[in-house]
Each structure stands twice: as structure tokens, then as C-alpha cells.
N, C-alpha and C positions, 0 to 999 in steps of 0.2 A: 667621473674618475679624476681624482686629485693627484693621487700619488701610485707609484707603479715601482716594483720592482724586478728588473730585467734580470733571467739567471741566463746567460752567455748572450750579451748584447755588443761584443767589440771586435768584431768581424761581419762580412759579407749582409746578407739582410737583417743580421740581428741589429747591426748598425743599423738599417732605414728603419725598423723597427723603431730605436731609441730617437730618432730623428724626427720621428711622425709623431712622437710622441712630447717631442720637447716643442715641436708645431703647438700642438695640442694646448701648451701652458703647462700640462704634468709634471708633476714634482719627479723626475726617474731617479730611481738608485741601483746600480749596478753590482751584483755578485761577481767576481772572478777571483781564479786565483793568482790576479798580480804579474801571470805570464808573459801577457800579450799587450801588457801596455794598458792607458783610457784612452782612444780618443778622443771622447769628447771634452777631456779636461775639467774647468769647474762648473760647467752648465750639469755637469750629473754628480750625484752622490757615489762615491764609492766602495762597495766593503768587502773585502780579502777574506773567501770563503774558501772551502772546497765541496762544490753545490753535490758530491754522493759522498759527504760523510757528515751524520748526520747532528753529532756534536760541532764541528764546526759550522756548520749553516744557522745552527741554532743559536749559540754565542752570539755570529756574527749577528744577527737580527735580535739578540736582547733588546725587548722597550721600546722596539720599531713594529709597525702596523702600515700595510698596503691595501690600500682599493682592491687593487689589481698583479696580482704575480704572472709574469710572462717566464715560461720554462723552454726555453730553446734547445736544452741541452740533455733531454729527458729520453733515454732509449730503452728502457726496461719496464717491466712492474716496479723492481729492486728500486731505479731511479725515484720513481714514483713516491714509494713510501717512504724513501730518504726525506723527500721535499718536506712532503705533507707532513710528518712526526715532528719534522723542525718547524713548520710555519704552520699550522695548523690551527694556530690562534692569533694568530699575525695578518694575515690575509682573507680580505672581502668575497673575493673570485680567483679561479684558475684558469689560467688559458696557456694551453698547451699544444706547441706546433707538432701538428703529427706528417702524415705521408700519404700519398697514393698508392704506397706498397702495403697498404693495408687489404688491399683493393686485388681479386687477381684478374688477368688480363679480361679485357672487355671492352666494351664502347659506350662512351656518355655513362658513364658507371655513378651511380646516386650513393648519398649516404647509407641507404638502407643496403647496400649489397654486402656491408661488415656493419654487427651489429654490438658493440663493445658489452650493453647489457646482458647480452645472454653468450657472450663465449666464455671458455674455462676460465676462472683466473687461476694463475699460477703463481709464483714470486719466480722470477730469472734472473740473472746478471745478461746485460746486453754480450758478452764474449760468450756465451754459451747457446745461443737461439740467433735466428736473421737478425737482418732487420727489418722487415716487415713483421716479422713474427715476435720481433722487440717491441716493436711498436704498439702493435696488436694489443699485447698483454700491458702494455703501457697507459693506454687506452681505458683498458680494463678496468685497472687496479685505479684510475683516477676516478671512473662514474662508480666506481664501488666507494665510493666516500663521502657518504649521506652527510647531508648540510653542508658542502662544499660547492655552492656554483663553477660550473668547470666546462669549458668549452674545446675540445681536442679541434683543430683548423688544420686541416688535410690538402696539403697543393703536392704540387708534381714536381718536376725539377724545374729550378730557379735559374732564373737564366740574368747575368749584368756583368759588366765590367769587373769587378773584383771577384766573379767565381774562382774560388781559389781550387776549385774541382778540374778545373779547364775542360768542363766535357764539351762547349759548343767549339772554344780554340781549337779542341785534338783533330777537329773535323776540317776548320780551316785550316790548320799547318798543312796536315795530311795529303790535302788537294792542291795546296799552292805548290806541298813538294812532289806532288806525283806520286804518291806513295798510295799502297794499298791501304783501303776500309773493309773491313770486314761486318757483313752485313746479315745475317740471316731471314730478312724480309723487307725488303725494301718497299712493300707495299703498306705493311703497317703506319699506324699512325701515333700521333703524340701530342701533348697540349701541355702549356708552360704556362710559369708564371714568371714574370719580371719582379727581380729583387727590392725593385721602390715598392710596389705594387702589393708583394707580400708583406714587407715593411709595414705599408700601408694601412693594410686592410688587417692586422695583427693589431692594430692600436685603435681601428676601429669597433671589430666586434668585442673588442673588451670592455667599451663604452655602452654595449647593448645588451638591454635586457636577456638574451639569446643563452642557453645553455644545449650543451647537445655536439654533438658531432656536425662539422660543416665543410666543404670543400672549397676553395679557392686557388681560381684560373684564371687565367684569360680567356675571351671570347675568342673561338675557332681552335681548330688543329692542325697540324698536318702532317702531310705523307713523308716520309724519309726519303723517298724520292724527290718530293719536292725542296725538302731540305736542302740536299747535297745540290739537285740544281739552281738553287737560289746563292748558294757560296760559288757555286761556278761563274757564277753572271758575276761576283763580287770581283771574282780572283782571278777570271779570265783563262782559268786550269779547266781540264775535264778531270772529272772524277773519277779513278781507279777503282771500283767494286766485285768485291769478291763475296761469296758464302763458303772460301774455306778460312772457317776462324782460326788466327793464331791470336799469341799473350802480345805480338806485335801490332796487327792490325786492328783488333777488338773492337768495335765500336761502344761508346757510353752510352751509344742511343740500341742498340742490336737486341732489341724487343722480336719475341715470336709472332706476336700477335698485336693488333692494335690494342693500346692502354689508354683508356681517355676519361676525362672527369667531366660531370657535367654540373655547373653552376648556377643550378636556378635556386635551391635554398638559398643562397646567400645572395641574390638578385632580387627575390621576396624580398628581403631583409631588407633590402634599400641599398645596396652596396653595387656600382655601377663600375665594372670592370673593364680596361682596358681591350684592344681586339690586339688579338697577339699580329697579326699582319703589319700594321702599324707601326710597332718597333722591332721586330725582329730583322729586319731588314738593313739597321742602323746597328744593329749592335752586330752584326756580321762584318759592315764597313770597317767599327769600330777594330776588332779581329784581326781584319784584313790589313789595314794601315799599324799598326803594332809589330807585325811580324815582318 
């Protein structure tokens, strides 16, 4: 891979993404619409798109050709066919960050438990369906697009400093202030990915022969019990838990059931994952000392 075009690379992991990528020596060239700034400045190529309409994407990319198209921003079928009609003879391969909400709850849950090949396709706008069931059909509409190498990369929630979600923060404010979580199973369990890591491993399998659906974690899971007392040890608070959910206490993590991925396809593959124990424990410090 030479050259790579990121479609929403200037935020949260889409950054590590373009990062591992400019590691790499890749030539990146960034879509956006001009919003949110480059950060990277002139180590990236930049072009002022709007990545779902599908006359602009397509301008923008006149006369330009990619290795590799990285779509960070793709939640529908609709998205989907937007890309592909505009780049469709521009691009080598597609890799496309998908979800674990593809996935319903379970444990160590494999590729094969959604099968993009054989479910409906539909066309949707992502406001009108989930998002898992955006995704789903996103999924879909991408392997339904014979001659197009395309890889959909399936992780769980991203965990790093610049989560602009603040799902792991809500948890430590919560506890430093005393304040109710609302929980509905504190026995379930969860497995992450860290934001370099997804970055990471995004600029790797696009390097790899590899087509197909693949998941990416980290190694291990854990309990939301163990969660909450692992911020307690940070923060020196006991944790307030409840199972009567309000719009106040809610938790981001407030899974019925354990939901977890399991990473050995892409361990085959050569790809040597982090143990999420390792850093989760720093990035909660990190959390802690911020607030």
C-alpha cells in the first residue's frame, strides 16, 4: 500500500489511524468537509468532500486512484453505495470500520455469528434503522460489490484520551462525585479496544491480503463489577449502584448480557493485540487526574 485515502480521519481513532499510516510511509489523503480542521497539516493531502453525496466525492477524487480507501464514516447501505458509485474506479481495496453491534449479545462471539453474505440487503439512510442494523446492512451492501476487495473490521468500544463519547469519563466523574450508575447487570461483561490500537490495526489489515469480515480487541474482558472497582481503587470513592435506570444515571456501559469478541481470526493473521489489563488501568489515572 502506497497511497490511502482516509474518509473521516481527523478525530479520535481516525487520527491514530492516519498516524499509523503516515508511520507506514503512505502517501494519506484525507476527505472531509472542511469542518473540523487538518490536523495533520501538510504531511496529508487534503480534499473538501461531502463523503454521502455522491457528486461531490466523486469531483473531489477526479484523476486521483487509492491502494486503499479507509471509510470511517459509513453507517448505512445508502452510505455505502454513495462511496463505491463515486470511487469505484479509484480504488484498489475497501476497508471499512464496522461494530460489535453487529453482533447480539453473547460471549467470545466470532465472525460467523453475522453473516453480511447471506442477510437481506436493503438500501437505508442510517436515521431511519439502528445502528447495528445500519451497520448490518452496511456490511451488506459493501460484500455485495463483486470485484471490490473489501474488508468490514468490527471492534467494540474505543477506549483513549480523546474519546469525545466520554463513555469511560461518565463512569469516573460519577464515582469521584458520589453519584448514582445505573446498571442493569453488573455481572456482565465487556472487551475494548484502545484508540492507538484500533488506529493501528486499521492500517495494518489494509496491507493484507485478507478480505472478509474481521473483529478487533484487545486481549481479555471484563466484568463491570470489576470495572467500577478498579475506578474506585483510582479515585478513592465507592461506587453508588443502582438497577433503577434514569436519563440521569444511565450507564454507556449498561449491557443485559455479557457482549464480547473474540480475536483469533485476526491473531491467525499475524496481528498481536494488546491485553486490555495493561492499559486500562492508566487510562482511568489518566480520567482521574483531569477531573
Amino acid at each position: 500500500m502506497k497511497t490511502a485515502l482516509v474518509l473521516g480521519g481527523t478525530r479520535f481513532f481516525g487520527k491514530e489511524l492516519v498516524r499509523s499510516l503516515l508511520a507506514k510511509g503512505v502517501n494519506v489523503t484525507i476527505a472531509t468537509r472542511g469542518n473540523s480542521g487538518n490536523p495533520f497539516g501538510d504531511k496529508v493531502n487534503q480534499l473538501i468532500a461531502d463523503r454521502y453525496d455522491i457528486d461531490s466525492l466523486k469531483s473531489a477524487c477526479e484523476g486521483l486512484h487509492f491502494d486503499v480507501v479507509y471509510d470511517q464514516i459509513g453507517y448505512s447501505s445508502e452510505d455505502i453505495n454513495i462511496a463505491y458509485e463515486a470511487l469505484k474506479d479509484k480504488v484498489g481495496k475497501y476497508v471499512f470500520t464496522s461494530t460489535m453491534a453487529v453482533y447480539e449479545y453473547g460471549n467470545n462471539l466470532n465472525e460467523e455469528e453475522f453473516n453480511p453474505y447471506t442477510y437481506p440487503l436493503k438500501e437505508v439512510n442510517s436515521k431511519d434503522v439502528s445502528y447495528g442494523e445500519g451497520k448490518k446492512l452496511a456490511e451488506t451492501a459493501l460484500f455485495a460489490k463483486t470485484g471490490l476487495p473489501a474488508v468490514a473490521v468490527r471492534i467494540p468500544i474505543v477506549q483513549g484520551e480523546e474519546d469525545y463519547t466520554e463513555r469511560l469519563l461518565f463512569h469516573v466523574k460519577k464515582i469521584k462525585s458520589e453519584e448514582e450508575i445505573g446498571m442493569p447487570n453488573l455481572e456482565a461483561r465487556l472487551n475494548f479496544i484502545s484508540a492507538r490500537e484500533a488506529g493501528e490495526f486499521l492500517a495494518w489489515i489494509g496491507s493484507q491480503a485478507f478480505t472478509g469480515p474481521v473483529n478487533a480487541c484487545a486481549n481479555g474482558d471484563i466484568q463491570l463489577t470489576e470495572l467500577v472497582n478498579l475506578i474506585e481503587s483510582k479515585t478513592g470513592k465507592s461506587p453508588i449502584l443502582t438497577n433503577s435506570i434514569t436519563d440521569e444515571n444511565r450507564s454507556p456501559y449498561g449491557i443485559k448480557e455479557t457482549w464480547t469478541m473474540d480475536n483469533t481470526k485476526a491473531t491467525d493473521l499475524g496481528y498481536e493485540f494488546s491485553n486490555l489489563k495493561d492499559w486500562l488501568p492508566s487510562l482511568i489515572d489518566y480520567y482521574n487526574n483531569i477531573i
